[in-house]
mmCIF file of the N, C-alpha and C atoms, coordinates in Angstrom:
data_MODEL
# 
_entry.id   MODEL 
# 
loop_
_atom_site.group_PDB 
_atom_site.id 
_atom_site.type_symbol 
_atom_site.label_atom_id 
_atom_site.label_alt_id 
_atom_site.label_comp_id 
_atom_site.label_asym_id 
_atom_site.label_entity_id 
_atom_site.label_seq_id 
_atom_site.pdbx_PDB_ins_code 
_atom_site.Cartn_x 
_atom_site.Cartn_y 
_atom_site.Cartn_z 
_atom_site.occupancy 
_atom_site.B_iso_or_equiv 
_atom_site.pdbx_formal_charge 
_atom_site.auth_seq_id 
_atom_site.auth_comp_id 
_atom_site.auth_asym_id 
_atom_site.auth_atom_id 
_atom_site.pdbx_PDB_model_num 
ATOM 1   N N  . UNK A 1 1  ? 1.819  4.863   0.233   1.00 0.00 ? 1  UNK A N  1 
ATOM 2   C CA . UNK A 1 1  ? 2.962  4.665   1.109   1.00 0.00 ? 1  UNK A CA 1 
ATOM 3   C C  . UNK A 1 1  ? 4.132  4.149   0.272   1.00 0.00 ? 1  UNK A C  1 
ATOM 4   N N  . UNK A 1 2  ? 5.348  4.704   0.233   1.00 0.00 ? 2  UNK A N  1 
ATOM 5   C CA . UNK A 1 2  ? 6.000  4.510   -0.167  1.00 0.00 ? 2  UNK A CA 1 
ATOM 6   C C  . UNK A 1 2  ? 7.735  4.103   0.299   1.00 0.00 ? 2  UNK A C  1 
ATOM 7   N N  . UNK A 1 3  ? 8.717  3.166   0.187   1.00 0.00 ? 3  UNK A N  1 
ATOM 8   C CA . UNK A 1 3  ? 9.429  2.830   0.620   1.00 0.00 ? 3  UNK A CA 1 
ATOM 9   C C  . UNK A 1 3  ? 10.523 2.958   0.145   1.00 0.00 ? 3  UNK A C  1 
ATOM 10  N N  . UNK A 1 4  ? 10.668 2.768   -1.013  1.00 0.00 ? 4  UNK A N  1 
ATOM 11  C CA . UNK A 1 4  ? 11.642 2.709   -2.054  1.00 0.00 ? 4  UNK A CA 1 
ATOM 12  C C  . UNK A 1 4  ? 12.131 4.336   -2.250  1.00 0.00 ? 4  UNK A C  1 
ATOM 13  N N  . UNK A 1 5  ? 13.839 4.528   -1.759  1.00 0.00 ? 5  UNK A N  1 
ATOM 14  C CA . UNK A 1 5  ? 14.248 5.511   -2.739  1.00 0.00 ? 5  UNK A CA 1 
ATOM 15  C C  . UNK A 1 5  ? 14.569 5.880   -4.194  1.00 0.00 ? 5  UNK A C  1 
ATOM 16  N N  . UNK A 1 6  ? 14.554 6.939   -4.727  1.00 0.00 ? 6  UNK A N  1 
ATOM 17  C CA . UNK A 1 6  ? 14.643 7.160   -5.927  1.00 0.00 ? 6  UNK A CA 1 
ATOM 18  C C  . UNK A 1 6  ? 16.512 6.179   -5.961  1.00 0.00 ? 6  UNK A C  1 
ATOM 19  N N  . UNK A 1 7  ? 17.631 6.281   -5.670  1.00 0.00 ? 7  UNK A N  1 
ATOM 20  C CA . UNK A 1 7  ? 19.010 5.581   -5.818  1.00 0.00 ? 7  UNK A CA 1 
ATOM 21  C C  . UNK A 1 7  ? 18.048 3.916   -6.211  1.00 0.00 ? 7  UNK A C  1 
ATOM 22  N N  . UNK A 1 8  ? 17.637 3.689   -5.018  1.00 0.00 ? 8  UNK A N  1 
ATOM 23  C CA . UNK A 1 8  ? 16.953 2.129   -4.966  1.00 0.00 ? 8  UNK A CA 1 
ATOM 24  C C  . UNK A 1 8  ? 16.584 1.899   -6.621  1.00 0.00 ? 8  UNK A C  1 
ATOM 25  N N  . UNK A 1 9  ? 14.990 2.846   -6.748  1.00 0.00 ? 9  UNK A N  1 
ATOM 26  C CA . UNK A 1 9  ? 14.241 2.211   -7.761  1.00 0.00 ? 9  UNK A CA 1 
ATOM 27  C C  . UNK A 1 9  ? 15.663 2.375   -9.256  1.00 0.00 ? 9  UNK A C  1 
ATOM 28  N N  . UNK A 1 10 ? 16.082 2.728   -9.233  1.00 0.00 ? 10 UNK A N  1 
ATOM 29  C CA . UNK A 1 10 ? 17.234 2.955   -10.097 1.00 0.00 ? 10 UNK A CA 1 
ATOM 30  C C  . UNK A 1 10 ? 17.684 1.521   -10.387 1.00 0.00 ? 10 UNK A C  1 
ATOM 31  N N  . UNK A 1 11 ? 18.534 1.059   -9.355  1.00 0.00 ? 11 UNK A N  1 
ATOM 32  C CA . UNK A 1 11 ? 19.114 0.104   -8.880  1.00 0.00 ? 11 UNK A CA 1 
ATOM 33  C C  . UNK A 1 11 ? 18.364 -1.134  -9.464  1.00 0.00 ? 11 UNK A C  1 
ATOM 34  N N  . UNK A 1 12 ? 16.963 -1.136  -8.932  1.00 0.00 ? 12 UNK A N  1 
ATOM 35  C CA . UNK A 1 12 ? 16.003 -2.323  -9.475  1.00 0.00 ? 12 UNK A CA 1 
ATOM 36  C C  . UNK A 1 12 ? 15.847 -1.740  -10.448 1.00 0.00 ? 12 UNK A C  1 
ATOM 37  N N  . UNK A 1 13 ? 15.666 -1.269  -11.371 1.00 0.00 ? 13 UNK A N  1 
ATOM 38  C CA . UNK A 1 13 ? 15.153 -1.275  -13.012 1.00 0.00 ? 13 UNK A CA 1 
ATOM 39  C C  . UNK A 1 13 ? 16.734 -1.869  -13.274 1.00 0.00 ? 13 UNK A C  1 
ATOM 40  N N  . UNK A 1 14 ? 17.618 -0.980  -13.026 1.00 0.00 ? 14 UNK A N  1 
ATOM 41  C CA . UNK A 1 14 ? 18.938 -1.776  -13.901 1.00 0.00 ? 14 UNK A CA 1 
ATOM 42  C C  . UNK A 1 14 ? 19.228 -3.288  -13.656 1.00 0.00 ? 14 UNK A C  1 
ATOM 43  N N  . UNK A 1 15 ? 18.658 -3.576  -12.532 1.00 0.00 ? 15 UNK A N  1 
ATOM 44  C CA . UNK A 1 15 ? 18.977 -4.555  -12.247 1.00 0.00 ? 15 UNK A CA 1 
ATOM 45  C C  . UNK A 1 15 ? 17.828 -5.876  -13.062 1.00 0.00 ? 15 UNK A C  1 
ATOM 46  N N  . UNK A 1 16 ? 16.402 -5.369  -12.845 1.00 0.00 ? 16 UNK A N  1 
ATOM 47  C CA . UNK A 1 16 ? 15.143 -5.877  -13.680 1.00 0.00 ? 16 UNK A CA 1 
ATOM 48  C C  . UNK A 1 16 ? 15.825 -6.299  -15.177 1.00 0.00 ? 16 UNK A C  1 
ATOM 49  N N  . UNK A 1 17 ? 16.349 -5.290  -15.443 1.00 0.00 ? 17 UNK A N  1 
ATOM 50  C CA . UNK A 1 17 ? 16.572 -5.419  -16.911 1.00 0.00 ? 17 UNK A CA 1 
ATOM 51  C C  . UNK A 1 17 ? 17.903 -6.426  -17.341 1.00 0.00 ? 17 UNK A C  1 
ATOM 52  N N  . UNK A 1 18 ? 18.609 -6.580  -16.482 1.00 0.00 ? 18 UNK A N  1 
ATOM 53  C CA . UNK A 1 18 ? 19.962 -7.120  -16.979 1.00 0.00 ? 18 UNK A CA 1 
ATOM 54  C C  . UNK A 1 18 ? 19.062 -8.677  -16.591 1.00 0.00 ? 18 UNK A C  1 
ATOM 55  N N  . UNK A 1 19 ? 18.429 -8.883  -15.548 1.00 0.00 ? 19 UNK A N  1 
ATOM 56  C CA . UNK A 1 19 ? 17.504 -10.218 -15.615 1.00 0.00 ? 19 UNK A CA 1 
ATOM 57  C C  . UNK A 1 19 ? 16.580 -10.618 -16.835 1.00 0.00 ? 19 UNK A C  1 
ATOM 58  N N  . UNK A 1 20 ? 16.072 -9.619  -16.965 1.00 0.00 ? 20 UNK A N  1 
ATOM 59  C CA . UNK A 1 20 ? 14.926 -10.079 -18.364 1.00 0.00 ? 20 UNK A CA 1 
ATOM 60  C C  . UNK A 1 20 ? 15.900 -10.556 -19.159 1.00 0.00 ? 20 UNK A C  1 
ATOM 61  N N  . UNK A 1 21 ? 16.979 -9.638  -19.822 1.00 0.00 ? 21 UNK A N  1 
ATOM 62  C CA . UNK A 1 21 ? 18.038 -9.601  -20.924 1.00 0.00 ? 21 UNK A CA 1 
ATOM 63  C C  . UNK A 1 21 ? 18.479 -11.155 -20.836 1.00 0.00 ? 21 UNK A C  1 
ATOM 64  N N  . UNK A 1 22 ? 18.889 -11.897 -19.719 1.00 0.00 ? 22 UNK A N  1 
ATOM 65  C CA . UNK A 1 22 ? 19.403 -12.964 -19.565 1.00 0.00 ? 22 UNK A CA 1 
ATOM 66  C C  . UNK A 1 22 ? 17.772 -14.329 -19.391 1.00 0.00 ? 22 UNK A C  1 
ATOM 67  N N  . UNK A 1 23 ? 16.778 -13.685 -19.246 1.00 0.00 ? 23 UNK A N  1 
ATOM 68  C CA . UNK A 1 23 ? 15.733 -14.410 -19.399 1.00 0.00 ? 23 UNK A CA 1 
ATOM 69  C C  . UNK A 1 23 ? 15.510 -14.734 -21.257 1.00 0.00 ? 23 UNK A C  1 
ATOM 70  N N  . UNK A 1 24 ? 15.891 -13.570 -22.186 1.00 0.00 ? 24 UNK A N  1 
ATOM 71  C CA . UNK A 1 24 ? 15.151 -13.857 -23.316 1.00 0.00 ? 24 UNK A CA 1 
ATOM 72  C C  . UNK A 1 24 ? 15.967 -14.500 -24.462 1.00 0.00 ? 24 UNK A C  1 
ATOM 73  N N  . UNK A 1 25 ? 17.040 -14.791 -24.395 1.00 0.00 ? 25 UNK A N  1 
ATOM 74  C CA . UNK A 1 25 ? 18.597 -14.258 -24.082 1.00 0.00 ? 25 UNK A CA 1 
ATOM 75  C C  . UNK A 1 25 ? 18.784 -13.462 -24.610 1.00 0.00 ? 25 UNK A C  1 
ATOM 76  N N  . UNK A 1 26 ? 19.367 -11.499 -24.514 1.00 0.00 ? 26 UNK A N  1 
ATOM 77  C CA . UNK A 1 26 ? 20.012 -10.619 -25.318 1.00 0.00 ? 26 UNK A CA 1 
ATOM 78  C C  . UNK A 1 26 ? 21.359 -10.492 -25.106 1.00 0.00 ? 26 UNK A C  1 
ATOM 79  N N  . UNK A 1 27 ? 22.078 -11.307 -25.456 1.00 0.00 ? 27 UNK A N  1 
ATOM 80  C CA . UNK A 1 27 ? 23.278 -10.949 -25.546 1.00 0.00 ? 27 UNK A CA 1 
ATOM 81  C C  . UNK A 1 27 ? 24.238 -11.854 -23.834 1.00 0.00 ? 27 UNK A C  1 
ATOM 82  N N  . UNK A 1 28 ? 23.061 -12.764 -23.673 1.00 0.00 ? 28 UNK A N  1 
ATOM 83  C CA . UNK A 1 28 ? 23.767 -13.817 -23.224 1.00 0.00 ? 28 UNK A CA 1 
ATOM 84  C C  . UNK A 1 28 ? 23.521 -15.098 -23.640 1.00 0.00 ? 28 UNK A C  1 
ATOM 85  N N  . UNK A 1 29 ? 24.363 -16.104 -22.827 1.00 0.00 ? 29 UNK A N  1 
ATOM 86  C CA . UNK A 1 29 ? 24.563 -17.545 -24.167 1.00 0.00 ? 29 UNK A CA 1 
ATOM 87  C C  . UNK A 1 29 ? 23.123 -18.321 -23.556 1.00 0.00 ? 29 UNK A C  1 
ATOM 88  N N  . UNK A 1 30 ? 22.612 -19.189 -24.495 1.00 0.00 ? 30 UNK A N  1 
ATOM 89  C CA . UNK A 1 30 ? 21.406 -20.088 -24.340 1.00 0.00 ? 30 UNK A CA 1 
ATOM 90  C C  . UNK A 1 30 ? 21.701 -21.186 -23.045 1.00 0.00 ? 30 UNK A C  1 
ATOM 91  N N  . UNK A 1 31 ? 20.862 -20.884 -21.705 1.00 0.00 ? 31 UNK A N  1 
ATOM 92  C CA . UNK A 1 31 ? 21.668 -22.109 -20.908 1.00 0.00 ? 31 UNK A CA 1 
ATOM 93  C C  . UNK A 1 31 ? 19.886 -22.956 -20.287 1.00 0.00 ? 31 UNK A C  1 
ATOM 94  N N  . UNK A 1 32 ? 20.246 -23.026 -19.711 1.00 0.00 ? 32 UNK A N  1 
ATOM 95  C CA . UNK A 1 32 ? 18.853 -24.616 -19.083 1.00 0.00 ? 32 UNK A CA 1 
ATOM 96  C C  . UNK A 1 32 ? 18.545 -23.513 -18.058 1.00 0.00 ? 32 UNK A C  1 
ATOM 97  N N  . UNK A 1 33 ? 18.940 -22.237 -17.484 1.00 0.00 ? 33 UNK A N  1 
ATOM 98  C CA . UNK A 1 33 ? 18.787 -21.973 -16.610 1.00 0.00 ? 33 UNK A CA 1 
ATOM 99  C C  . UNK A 1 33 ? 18.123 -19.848 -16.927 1.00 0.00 ? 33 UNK A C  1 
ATOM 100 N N  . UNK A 1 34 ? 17.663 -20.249 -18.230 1.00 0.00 ? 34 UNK A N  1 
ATOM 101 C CA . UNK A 1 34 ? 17.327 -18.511 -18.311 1.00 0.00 ? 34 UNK A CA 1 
ATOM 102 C C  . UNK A 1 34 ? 16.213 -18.386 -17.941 1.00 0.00 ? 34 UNK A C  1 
ATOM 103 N N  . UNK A 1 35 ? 15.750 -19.072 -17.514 1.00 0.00 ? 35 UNK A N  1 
ATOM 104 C CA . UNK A 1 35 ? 14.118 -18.597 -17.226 1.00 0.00 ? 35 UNK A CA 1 
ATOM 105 C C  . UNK A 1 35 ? 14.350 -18.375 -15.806 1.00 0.00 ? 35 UNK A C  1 
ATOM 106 N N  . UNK A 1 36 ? 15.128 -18.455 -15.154 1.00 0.00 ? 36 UNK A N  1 
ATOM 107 C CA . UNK A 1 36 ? 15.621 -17.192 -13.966 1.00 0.00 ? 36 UNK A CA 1 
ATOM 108 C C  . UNK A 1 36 ? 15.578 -16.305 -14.005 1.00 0.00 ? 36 UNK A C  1 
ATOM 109 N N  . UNK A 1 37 ? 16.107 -15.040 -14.890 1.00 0.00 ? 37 UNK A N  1 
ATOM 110 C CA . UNK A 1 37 ? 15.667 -14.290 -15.425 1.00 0.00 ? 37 UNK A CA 1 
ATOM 111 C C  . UNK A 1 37 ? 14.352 -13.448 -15.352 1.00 0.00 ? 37 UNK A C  1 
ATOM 112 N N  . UNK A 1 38 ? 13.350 -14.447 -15.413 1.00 0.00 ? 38 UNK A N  1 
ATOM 113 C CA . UNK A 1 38 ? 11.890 -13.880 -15.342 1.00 0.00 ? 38 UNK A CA 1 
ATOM 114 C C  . UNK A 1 38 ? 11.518 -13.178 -13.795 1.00 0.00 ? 38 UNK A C  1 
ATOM 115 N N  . UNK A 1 39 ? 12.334 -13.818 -13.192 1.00 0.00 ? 39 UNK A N  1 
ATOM 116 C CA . UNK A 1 39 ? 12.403 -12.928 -11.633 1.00 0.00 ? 39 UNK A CA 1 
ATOM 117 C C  . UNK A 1 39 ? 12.472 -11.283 -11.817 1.00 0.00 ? 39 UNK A C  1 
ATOM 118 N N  . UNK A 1 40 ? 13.085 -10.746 -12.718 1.00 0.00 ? 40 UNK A N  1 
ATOM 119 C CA . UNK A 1 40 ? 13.587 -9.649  -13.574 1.00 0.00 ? 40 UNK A CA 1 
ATOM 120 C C  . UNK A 1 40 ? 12.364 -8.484  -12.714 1.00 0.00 ? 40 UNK A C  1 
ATOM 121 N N  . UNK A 1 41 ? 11.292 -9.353  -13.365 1.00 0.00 ? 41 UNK A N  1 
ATOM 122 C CA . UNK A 1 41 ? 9.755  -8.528  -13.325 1.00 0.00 ? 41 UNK A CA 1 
ATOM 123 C C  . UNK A 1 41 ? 9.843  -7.725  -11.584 1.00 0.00 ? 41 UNK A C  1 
ATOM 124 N N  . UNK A 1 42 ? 10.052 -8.700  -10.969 1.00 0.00 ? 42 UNK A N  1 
ATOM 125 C CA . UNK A 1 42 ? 9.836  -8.133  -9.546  1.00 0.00 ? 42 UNK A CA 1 
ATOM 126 C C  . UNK A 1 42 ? 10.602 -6.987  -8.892  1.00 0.00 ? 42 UNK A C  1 
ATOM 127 N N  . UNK A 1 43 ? 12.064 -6.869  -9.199  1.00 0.00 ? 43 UNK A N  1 
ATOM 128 C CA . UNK A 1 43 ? 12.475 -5.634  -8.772  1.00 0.00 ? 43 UNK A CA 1 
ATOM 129 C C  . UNK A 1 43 ? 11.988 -4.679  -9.841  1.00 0.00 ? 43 UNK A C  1 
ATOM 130 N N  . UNK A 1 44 ? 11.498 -4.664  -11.221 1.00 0.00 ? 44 UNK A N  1 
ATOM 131 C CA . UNK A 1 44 ? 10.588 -3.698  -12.039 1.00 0.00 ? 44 UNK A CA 1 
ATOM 132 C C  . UNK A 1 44 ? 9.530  -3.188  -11.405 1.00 0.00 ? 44 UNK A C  1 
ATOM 133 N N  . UNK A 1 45 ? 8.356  -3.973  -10.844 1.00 0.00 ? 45 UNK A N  1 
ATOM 134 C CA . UNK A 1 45 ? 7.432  -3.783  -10.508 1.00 0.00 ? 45 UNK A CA 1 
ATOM 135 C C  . UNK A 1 45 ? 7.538  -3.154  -8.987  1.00 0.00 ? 45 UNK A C  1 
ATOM 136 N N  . UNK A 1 46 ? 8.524  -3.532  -8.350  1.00 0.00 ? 46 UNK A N  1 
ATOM 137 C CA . UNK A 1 46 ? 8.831  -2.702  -6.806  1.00 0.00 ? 46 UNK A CA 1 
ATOM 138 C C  . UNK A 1 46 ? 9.063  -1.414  -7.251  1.00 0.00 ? 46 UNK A C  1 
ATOM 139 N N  . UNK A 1 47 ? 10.095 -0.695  -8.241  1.00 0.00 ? 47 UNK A N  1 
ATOM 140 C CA . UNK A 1 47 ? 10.947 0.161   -8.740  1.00 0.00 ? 47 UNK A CA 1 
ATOM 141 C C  . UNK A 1 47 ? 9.669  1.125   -8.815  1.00 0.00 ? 47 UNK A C  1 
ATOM 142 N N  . UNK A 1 48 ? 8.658  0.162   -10.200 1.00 0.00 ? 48 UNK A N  1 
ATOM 143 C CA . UNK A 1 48 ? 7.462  1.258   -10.379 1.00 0.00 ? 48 UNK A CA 1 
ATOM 144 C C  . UNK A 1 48 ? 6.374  1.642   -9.750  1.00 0.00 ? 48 UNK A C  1 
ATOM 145 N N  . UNK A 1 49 ? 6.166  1.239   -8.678  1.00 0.00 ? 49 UNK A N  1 
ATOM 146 C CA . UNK A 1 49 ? 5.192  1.570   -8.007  1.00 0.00 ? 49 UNK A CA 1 
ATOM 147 C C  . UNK A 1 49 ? 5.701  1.927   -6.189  1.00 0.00 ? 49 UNK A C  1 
ATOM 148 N N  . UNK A 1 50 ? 7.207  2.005   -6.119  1.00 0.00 ? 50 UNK A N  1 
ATOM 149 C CA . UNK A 1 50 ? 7.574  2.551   -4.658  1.00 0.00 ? 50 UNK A CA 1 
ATOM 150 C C  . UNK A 1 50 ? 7.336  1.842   -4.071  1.00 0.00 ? 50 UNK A C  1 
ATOM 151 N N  . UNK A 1 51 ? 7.210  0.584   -3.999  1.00 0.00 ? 51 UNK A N  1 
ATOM 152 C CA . UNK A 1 51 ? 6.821  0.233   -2.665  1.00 0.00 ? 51 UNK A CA 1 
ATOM 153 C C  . UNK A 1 51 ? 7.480  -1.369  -2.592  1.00 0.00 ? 51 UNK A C  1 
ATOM 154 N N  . UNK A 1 52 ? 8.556  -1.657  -1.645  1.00 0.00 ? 52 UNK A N  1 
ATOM 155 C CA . UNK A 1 52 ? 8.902  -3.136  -1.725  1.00 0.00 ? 52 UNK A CA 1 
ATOM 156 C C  . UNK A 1 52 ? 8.424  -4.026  -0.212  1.00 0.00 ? 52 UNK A C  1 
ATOM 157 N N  . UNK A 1 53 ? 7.679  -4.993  -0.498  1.00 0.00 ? 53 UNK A N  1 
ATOM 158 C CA . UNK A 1 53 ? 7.123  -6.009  0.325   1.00 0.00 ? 53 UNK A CA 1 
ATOM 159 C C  . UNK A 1 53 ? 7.697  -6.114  1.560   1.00 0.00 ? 53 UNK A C  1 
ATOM 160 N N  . UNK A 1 54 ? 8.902  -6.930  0.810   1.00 0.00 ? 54 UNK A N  1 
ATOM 161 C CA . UNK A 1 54 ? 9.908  -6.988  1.816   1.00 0.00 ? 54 UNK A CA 1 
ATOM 162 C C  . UNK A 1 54 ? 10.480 -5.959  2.825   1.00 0.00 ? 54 UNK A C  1 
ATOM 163 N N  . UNK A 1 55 ? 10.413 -4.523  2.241   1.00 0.00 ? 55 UNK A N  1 
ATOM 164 C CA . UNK A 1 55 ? 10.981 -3.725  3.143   1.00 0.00 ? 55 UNK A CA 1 
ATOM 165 C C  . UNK A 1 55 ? 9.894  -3.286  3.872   1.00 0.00 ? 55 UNK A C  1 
ATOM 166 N N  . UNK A 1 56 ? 8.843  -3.566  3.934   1.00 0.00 ? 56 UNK A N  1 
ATOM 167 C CA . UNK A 1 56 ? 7.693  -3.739  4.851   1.00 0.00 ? 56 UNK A CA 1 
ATOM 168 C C  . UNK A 1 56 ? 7.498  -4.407  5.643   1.00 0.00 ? 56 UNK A C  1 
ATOM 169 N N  . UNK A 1 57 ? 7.809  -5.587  5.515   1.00 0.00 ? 57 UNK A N  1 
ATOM 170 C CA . UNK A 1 57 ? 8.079  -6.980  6.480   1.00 0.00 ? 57 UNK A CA 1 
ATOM 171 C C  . UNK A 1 57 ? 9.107  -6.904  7.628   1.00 0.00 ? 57 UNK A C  1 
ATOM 172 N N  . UNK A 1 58 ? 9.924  -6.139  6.926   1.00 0.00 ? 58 UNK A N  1 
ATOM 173 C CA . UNK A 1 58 ? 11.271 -5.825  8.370   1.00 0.00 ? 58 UNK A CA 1 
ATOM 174 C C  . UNK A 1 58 ? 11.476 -4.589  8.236   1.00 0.00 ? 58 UNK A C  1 
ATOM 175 N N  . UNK A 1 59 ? 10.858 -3.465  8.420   1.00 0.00 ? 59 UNK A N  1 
ATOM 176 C CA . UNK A 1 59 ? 10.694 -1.861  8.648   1.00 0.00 ? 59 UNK A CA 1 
ATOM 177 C C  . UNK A 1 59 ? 11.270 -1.269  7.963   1.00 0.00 ? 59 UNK A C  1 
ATOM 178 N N  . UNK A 1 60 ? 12.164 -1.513  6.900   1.00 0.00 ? 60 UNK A N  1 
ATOM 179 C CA . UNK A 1 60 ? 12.792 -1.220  6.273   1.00 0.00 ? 60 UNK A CA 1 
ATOM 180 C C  . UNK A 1 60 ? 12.269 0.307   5.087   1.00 0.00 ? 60 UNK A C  1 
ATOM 181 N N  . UNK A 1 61 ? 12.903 1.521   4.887   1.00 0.00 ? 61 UNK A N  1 
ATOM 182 C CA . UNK A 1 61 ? 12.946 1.801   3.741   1.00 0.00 ? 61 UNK A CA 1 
ATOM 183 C C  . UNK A 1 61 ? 14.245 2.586   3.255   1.00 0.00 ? 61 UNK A C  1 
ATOM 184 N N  . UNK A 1 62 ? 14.195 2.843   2.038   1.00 0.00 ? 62 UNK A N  1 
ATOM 185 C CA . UNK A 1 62 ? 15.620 3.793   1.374   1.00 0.00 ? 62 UNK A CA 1 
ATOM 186 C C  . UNK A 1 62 ? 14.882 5.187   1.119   1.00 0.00 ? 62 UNK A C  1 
ATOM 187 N N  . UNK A 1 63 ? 14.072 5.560   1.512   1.00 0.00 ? 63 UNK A N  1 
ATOM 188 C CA . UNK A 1 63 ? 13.253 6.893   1.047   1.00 0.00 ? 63 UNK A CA 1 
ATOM 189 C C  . UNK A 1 63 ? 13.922 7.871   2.276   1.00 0.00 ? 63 UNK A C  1 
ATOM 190 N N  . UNK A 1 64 ? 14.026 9.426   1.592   1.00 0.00 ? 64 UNK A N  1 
ATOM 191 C CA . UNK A 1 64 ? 15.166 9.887   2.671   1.00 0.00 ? 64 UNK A CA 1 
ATOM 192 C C  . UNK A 1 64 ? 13.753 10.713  3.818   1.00 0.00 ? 64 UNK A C  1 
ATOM 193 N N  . UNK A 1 65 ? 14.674 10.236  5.382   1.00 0.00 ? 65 UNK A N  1 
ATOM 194 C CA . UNK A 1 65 ? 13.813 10.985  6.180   1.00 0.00 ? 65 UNK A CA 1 
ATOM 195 C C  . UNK A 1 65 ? 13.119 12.430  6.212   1.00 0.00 ? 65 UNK A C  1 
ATOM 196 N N  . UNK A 1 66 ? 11.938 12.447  6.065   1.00 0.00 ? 66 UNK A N  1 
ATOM 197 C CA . UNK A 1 66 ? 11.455 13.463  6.249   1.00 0.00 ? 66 UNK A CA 1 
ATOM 198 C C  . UNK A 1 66 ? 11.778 14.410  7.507   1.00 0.00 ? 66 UNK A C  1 
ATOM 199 N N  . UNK A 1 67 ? 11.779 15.852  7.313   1.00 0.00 ? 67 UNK A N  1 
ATOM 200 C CA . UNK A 1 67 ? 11.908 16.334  8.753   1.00 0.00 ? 67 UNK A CA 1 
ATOM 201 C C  . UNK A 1 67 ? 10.556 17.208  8.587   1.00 0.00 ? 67 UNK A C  1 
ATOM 202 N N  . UNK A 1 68 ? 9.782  16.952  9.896   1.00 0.00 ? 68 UNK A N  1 
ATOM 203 C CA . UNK A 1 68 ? 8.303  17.581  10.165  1.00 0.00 ? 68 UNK A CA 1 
ATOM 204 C C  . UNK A 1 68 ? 8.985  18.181  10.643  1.00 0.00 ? 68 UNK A C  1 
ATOM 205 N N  . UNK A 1 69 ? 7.820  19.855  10.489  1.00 0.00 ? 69 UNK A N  1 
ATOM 206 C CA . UNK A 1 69 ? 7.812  20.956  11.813  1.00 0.00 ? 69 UNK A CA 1 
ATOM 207 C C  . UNK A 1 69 ? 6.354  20.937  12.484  1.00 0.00 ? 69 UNK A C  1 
# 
């Protein structure tokens, strides 16, 4: 079952990644607060496997409607 549209999982990897980047620091400054960052993982792991929790919890998905015949 899947929830996540392809725009979405997009969205979370770019977004995963600009978090890690600021978790390890690449190319942002050293602060008390990068291990925020490590949150990074979770829109990765939604992205790769289709499916977000949350948009389960409140009916939610970005996957485009199917039309049955």
């Amino acid at each position: 079952m899947s929830n996540v549209g392809s725009i979405d999982r997009v969205a979370r990897i770019i977004v995963g990644i600009v978090l890690l980047a600021f978790a390890i620091p690449l190319g942002f400054p050293q602060t008390g607060w990068n291990w925020v960052g490590w949150i990074g993982i979770v829109p990765i792991a939604t992205a790769v496997f289709g499916f977000c929790p949350a948009y389960a919890l409140f009916g939610l998905s970005s996957c485009p409607v199917r039309q049955g015949k």
